[in-house]
N, C-alpha and C positions, 0 to 999 in steps of 0.2 A: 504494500500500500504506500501511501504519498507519506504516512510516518516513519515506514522502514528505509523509503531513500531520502528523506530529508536526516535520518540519522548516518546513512552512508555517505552520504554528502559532506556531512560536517568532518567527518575521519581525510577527508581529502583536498589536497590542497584545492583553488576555487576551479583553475585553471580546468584542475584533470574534473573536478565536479561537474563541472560544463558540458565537456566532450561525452562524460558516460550519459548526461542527459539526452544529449542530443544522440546516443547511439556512435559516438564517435573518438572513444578511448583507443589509444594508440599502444600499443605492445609497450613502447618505451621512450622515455622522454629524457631530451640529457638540457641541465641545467648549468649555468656558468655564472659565475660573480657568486655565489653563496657563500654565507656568512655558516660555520657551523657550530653551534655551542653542546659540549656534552657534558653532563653534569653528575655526579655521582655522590652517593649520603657518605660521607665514614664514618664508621665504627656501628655502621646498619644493623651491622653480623654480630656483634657486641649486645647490642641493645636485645633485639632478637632473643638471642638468652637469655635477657631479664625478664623478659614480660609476657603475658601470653599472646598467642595468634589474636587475639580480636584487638588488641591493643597497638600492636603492628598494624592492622589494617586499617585500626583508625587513623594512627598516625600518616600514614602514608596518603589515606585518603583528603587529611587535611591538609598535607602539605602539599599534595599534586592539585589539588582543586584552585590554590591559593596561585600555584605557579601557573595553573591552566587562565587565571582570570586574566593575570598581568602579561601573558603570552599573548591572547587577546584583544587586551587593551594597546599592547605595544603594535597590533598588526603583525608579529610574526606566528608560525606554524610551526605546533607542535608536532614532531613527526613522528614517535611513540613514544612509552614507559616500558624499561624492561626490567623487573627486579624495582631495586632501589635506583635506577638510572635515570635522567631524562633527557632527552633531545630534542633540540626546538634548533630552525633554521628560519633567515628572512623569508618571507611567500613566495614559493617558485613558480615563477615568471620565466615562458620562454622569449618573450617578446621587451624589449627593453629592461634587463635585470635591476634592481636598485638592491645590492648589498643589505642596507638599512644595518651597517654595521654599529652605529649609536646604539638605536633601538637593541639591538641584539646583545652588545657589552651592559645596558642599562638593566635588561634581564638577567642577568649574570650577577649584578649586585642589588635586585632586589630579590637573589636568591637567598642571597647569604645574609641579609636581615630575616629576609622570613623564618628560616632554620635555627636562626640565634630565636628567635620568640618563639616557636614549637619547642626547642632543647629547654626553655626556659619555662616552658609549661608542663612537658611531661618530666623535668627534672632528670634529666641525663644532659651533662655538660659537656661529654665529648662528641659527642653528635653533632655534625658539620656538614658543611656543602666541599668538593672539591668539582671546577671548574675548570674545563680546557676549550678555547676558542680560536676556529681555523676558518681560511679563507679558501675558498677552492670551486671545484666544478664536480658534478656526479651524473649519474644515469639512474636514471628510477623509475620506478612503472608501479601498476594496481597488483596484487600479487593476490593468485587464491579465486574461489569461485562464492564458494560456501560463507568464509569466512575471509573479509579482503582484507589488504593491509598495502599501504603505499610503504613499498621500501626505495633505499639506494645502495645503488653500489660505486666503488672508485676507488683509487688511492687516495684521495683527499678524505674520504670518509674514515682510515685509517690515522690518515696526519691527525684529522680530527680528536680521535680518538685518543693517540697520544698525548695530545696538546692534556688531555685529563688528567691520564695516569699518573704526566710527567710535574704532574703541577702540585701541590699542599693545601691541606684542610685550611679554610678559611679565605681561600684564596682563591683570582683569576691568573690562569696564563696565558697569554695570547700568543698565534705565531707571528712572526717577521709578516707573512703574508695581511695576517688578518690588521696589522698596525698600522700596514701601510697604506690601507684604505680605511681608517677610522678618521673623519672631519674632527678638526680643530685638536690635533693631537696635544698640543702643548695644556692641554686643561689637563693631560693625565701626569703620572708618576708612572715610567716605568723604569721597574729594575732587570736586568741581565739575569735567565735564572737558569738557562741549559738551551743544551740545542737538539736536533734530532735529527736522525738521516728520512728524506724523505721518501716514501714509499712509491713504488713505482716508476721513479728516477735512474733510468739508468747508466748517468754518470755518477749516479754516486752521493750527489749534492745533500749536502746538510741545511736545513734552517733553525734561527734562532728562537729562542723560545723566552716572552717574557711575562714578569707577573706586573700587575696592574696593584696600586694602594686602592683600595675596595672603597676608599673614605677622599677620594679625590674625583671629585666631577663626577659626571655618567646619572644619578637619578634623579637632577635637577629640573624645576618647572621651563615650559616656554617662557619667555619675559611676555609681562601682562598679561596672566595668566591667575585666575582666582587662588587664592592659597585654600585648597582643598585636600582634604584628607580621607581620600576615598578606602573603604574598610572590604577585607577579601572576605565573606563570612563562611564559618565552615562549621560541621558536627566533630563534638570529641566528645569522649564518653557520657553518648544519650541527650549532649543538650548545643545549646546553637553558640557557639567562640564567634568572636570574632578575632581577626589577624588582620592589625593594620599594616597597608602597605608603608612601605620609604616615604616619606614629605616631598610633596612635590611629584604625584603619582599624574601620569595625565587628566585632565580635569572632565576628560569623556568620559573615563572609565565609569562601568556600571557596572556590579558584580551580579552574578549569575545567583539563579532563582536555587535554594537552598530546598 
């Protein structure tokens, strides 16, 4: 019915939503200019051991709802949850790409507010965001008949990847690539933090890899911009939280029906 594909629809970028409307999904679609952020809990597996499975699920569910509002709100696309992981890239666009690499670093650090106020709620302190952001190109398509799922594949979705592993709790690393297309770089801090060889390169080539001060620029309002404080609302144990976003949240945001 019109509510099972208006739910499929939303799982996929608009682009590819369009074409399966119209009967006209392509095998596979390759993207360029994308922004990738991958973002991983630590000490997920830690916690896990303390508490029971419904507690785990709560948690997670408050804190993916809260990253799903601000993904949203920013315009980029979430492209799944696996485990404790999340992935979100700017909107894939085959037709003039915009990075939206602001937006995309701005999600990054209103990650790691949100995690400091869930760790500060369910009282586990080690409980953290780690955070790796790549710039690159992929190939991706609708995957599955029954059950769809928009994946991608590439080397960059690997660089990606690394950008995470390579990076510490509490923290953003960005690569060389994704720096050098972030607007008005001098608002940030970044420091030297490692490099990596890149994958699929085969000369061999390395890129650098840096980390960002999470408390320098990135979740600032528009100028002339109402000072609003829009609130992500979410359920934790049986009753309605709220988790306010970073100061300075866009002033459209409008959080999803609870």
């Amino acid at each position: 019915g019109l509510k099972a594909l208006s739910l499929v629809e939303s799982m996929l970028p608009k682009e590819v939503a369009q074409s399966m409307r119209k009967n006209q999904l392509q095998p596979a679609y390759k993207y360029t200019n994308m922004s990738l952020l991958f973002a991983d809990i630590v000490e997920f597996t830690s916690y896990c051991s303390t508490v029971q499975p419904e507690q785990v699920v709560r948690m997670l569910t408050m804190l993916f709802s809260a990253f799903d509002n601000v993904t949203g709100a920013l315009g980029l696309y979430k492209v799944y949850t696996i485990g404790d992981a999340y992935l979100v890239t700017n909107e894939p666009r085959k037709e003039r790409p915009d990075p939206n690499a602001k937006a995309v670093l701005r999600m990054g650090i209103a990650m790691l507010d949100l995690i400091q106020q869930v760790r500060e709620r369910i009282n586990h302190p080690n409980l953290d965001m780690r955070i790796g952001i790549h710039l690159g190109e992929f190939v991706a398509g609708v995957i599955g008949t029954k059950l769809l799922r928009f994946d991608m594949w590439g080397p960059d979705i690997l660089n990606g990847n690394v950008c995470e592993q390579r990076g510490i709790a509490g923290s953003i690393c960005v690569s060389e690539a994704f720096r050098e297309q972030l607007p008005d770089r001098h608002e940030y801090r970044f420091t030297t933090h490692d490099e990596f060889r890149l994958a699929g390169d085969r000369s061999g080539r390395s890129m650098a890899l840096y980390r960002i001060d999470p408390r320098v620029g990135s979740w600032s309002q528009p100028a002339g911009s109402k000072d609003e404080h829009p609130m992500a609302v979410q359920h934790l144990n049986e009753s309605t939280q709220e988790i306010p976003l970073p100061p300075g949240a866009p002033p459209t945001f409008v959080p999803s029906p609870v």
